[in-house]
C-alpha positions in Angstrom: 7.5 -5.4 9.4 6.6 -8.7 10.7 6.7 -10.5 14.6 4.8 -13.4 16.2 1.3 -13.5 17.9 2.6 -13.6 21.6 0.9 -16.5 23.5 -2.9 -15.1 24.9 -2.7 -12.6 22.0 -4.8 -12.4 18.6 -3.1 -11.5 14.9 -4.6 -8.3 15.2 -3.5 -7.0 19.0 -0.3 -8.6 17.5 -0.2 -6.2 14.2 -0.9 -3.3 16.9 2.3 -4.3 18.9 4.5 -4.8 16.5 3.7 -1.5 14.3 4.5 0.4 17.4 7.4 -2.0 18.9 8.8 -1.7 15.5 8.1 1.0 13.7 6.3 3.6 16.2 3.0 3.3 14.2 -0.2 3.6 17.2 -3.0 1.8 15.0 -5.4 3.3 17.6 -4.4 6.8 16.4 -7.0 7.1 13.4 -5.3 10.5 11.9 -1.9 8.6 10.9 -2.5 5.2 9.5 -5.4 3.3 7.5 -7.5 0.4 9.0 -4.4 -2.6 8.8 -6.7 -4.7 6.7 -6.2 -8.6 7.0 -5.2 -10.6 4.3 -5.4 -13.9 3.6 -3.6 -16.3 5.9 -1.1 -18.7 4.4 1.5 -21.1 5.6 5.4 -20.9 5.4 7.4 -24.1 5.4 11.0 -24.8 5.6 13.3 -27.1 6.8 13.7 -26.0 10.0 9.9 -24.4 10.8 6.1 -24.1 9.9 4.6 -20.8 10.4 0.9 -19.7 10.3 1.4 -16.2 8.4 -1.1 -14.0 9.0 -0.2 -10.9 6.6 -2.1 -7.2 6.9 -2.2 -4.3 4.2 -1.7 -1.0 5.9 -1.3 2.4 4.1 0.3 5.5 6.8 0.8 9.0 6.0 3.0 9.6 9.0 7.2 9.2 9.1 8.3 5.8 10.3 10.7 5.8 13.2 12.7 2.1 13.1 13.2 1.4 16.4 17.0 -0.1 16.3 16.6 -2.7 18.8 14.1 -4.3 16.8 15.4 -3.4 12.9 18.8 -4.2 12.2 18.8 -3.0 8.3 15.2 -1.4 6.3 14.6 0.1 2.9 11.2 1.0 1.0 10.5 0.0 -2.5 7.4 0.1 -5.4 6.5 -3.0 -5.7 7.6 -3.7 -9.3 11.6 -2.7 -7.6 11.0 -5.5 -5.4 10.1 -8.2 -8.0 13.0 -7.1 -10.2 15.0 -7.4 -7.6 13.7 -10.6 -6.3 14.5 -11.4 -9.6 17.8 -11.0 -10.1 19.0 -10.9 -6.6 16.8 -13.2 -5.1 19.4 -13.5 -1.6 18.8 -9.9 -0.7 15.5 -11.2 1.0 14.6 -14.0 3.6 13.1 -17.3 2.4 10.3 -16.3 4.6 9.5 -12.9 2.7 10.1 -14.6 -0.7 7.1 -17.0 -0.5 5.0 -15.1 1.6 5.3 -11.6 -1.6 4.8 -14.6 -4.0 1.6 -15.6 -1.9 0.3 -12.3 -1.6 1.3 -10.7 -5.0 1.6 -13.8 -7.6 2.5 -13.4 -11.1 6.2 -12.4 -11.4 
């Protein structure tokens, strides 16, 4: 899950939106998901943009309902899955996602 801090907003009123824009998580609801836990910030760079990343841990008990107009395509994976895969199919996931895993879970 990921979005932008719209303009006037903070990362974490942001987090808020986007869990329930995308994914129909309320973050004010305290009997489905954790505290979503800041990270630390890091910055993405690529030919075409720079982005202050402001990442979050989150752990939530409840079912996720992807909300079609904002997920086009979604899967869940262990993290060691997604470093294999990453691995050998490295295409399967955005630049963006690549560096920013690499940030927050180094060491292959």
């Amino acid at each position: 899950m990921g979005g932008h801090v719209a303009p006037g907003e903070s990362p974490e009123e942001a987090i808020r939106r986007e869990a329930w824009e995308e994914l129909e998580i309320d973050l004010g609801d305290p009997t489905g998901a954790g505290p979503a836990e800041r990270l630390a910030p890091c910055i993405y760079r690529d030919e075409i943009e720079t982005e202050y990343v402001v990442p979050y841990w989150l752990v939530y008990a409840g079912s996720l309902q992807p909300n079609p107009e904002e997920i086009e395509e979604g899967a869940f994976f262990e993290v060691d899955e997604i470093r294999r895969r990453l691995k050998q199919q490295p295409e399967q996931f955005t630049p963006h996602f690549r560096e920013v895993f690499q940030h927050l879970l180094p060491g292959g």
